[in-house]
N, C-alpha and C positions, 0 to 999 in steps of 0.2 A: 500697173502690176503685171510683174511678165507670165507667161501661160503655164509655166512649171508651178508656180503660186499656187496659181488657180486650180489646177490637179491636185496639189497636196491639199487642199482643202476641201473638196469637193470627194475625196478619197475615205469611203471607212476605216477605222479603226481594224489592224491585223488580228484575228481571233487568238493567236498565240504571240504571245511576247517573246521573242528570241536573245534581248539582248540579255546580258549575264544580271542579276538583279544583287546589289548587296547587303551583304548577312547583317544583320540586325541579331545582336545579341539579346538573349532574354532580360528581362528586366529583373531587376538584383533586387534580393531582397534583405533588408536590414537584419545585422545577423542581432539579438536580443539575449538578452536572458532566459524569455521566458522559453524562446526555440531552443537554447541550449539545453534546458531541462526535461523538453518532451521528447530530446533525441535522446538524450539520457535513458529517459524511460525505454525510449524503444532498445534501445543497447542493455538495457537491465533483460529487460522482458524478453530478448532473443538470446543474450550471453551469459546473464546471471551474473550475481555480485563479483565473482571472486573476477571476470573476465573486462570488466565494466573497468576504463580507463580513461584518460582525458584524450589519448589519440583514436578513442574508437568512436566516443563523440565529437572528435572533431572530421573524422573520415564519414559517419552519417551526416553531416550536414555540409561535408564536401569546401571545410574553409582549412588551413593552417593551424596546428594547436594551438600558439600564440595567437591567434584572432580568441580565442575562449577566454582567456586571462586579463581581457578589457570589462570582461562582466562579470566571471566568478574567481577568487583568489587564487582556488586549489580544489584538487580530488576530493577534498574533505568540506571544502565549503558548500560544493555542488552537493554532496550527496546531502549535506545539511538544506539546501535549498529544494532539493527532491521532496524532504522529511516536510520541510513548511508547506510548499504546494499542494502535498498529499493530503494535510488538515486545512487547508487554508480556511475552506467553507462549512466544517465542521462547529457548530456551536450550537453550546450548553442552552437550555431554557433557562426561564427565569425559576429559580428554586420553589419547587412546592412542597409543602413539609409532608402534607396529605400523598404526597408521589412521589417521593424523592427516593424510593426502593427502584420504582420503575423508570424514572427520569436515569439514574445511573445504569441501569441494566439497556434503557435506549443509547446510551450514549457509548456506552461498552460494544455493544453488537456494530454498530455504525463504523467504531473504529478497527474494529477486524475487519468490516467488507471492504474498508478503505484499503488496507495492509494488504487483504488476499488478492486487489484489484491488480497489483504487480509483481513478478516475479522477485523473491528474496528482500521484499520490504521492509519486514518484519526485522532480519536482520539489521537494516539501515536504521531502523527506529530505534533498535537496541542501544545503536554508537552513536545515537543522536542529543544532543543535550534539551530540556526540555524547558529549558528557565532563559532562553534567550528571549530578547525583548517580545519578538515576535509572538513569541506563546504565553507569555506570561498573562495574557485577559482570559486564555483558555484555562489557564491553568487555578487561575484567579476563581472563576465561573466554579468549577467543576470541585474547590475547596468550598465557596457558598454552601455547594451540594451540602458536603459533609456538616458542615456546620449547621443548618437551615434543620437538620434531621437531629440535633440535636449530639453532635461526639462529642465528646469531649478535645481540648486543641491536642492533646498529644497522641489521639489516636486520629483527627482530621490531619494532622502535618502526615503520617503515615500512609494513611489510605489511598492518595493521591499513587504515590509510587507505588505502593503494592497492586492496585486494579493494575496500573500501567505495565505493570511486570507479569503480569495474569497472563494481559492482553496480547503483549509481542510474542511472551514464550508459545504461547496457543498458537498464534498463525506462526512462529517460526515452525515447531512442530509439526502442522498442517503442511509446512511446503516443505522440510524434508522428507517426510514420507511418502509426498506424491515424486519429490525426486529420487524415493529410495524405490516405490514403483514403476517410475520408470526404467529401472534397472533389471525389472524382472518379466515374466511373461503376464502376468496380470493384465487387465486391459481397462479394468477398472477401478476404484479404490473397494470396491463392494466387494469384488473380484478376490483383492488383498486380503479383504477381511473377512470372508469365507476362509481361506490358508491359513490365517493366523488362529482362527476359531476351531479348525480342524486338530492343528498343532495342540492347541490347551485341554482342549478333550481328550486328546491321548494320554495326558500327563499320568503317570502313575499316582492313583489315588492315597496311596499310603502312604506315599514320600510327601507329596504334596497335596492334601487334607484341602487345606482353605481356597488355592489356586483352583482345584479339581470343582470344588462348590461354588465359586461364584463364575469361573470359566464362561461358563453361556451367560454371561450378563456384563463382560468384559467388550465386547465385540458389537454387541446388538443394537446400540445406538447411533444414527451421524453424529459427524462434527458440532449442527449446531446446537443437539442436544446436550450432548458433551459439554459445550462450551454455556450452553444457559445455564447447568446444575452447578459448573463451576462458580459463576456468577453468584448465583444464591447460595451457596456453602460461602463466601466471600460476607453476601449483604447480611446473609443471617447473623455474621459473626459480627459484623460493624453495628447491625441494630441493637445486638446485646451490650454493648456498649453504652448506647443511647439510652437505652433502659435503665439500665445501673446507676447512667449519671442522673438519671431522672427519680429514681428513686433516694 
């Protein structure tokens, strides 16, 4: 072995590497479904329905719009696959006849925190169809309800959609008014609703008799109480039913 050898070996390791090192790109991640829909989300939640498009999800997750259309048809399918993901883990109990007032009032509440968890959901629910395969156990479950309590079928075929209609209109409501707030100087919804409670109490009494009387009872409650009295104005009127047919 010649002595140059024997130096390189005998030689520590240089504390700095100098030659050029090369770049290793990051490791790619398979684009899916289900990534397409949580970028979705995030483009809903930062742009809102009307701004929400297949090239804004395809620019959050940084592929070509054409790479999207290997997983979801179209703008309409996606938004329909938003609507399924957002219930996906959503399910009815088994029907109790003894609870089947509160068993629907659980199930009602659940599906507005779902809706209010996104921006303009509510909306998307509206133009969703609800009788796709996908939902159909849900939808299956949540007619038990009605039946288990006793409706009759032609007021259980009904019920189904009208809670459902309760339900989006509520949170759509809910989110236009916090986007009609933020148009104004209010900094709160409470905020808002002190303004609007001011407004009703000036009303002229004479003109407006009944407005003027219940005014201060107009304002005074949150959303969820709102939304629970809505509920039971709803169930009291489905249990009369069940009543009726019972008698």
């Amino acid at each position: 072995m010649v002595e140059s050898e024997r130096d390189d070996e005998a030689m520590p390791a240089f504390p700095w590497d100098t030659a050029p090192r090369k770049r290793t790109a990051p490791p790619r991640v398979p684009l899916t479904r289900r990534r397409i829909i949580d970028a979705a989300f995030a483009v809903l939640d930062r742009e809102g329905y009307d701004r929400l498009s297949m090239r804004q999800v395809a620019g959050e997750l940084g592929v070509a719009v054409s790479a999207l259309y290997a997983h979801v048809k179209s703008k309409e399918d996606l938004l329909q696959q938003m609507y399924l993901r957002l219930f996906e883990e959503l399910h009815l109990p088994e029907p109790d006849p003894e609870r089947w007032q509160e068993q629907i009032k659980e199930y009602a509440r659940e599906a507005r925190t779902r809706l209010l968890a996104h921006r303009d959901m509510a909306k998307i629910s509206m133009s969703s169809l609800p009788f796709g395969p996908e939902m159909l156990p849900a939808v299956e479950a949540l007619i038990a309800l009605f039946r288990t309590a006793g409706l009759p079928v032609r007021v259980a075929a009904a019920a189904g959609d009208m809670l459902s209609t309760f339900i989006d209109g509520f949170a759509y409501s809910e989110a236009m008014w916090e986007e009609r707030r933020r148009g104004t100087e209010a900094q709160s919804w409470e905020e808002m609703r002190e303004t609007l409670q001011t407004y009703f109490d000036a009303l002229p009494t004479d003109r407006f008799p009944h407005l003027s009387a219940i005014g201060n009872q107009m304002f005074t409650e949150d959303n969820d109480a709102r939304f629970d009295l809505g509920l039971d104005i709803i169930i009291r009127g489905l249990a009369s039913y069940a009543e009726r047919d019972a008698s």
